[in-house]
N, C-alpha and C positions, 0 to 999 in steps of 0.2 A: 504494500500500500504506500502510496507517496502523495503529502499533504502539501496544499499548496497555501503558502503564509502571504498573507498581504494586509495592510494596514498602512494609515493616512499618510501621503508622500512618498512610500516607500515601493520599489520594484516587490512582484512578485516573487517570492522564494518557493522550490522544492525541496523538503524533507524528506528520508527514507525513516519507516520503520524497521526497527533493531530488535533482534531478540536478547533476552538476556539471560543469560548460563543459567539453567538451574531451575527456573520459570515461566510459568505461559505469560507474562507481561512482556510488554512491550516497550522500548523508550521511543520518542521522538527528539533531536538533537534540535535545539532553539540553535539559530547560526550566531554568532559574536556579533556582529553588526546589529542584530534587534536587542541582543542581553543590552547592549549597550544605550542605543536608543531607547529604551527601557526602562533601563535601570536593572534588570533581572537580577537579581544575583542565586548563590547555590542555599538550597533551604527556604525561596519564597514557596508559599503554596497556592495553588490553583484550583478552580473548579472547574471540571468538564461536563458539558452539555451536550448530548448527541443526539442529531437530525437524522429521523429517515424519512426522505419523500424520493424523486426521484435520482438525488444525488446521497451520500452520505456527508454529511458539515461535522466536524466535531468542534468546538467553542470553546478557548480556556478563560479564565476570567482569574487574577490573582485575587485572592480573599484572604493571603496576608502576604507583608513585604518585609524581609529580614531586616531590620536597621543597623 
């Protein structure tokens, strides 16, 4: 599956998902350029929303930000 990121001003991005050793989860890799734009850093959390109609959207929303 590969997610396509876009948000205000910013080029369209492709993400792959990754499996990870050991579990059926999945990572998606945020690129450096939006952590940055952002502010992202490791240990914000997020919420995921998932659409199905005739595409699939997944939505993250941060609902907290590491200070």
């Amino acid at each position: 599956m590969y997610l396509n990121i876009e948000f205000n001003n910013m080029e369209k991005t492709t993400v792959k998902a990754r499996s990870r050793q050991g579990t059926k989860s999945m990572d998606l890799t945020i690129p450096a350029k939006v952590c940055g734009e952002l502010d992202i850093s490791p240990g914000d959390i997020f919420e995921l929303t998932v659409k199905k109609d005739e595409k699939e959207v997944l939505t993250y929303k941060r609902v907290y930000k590491i200070k």
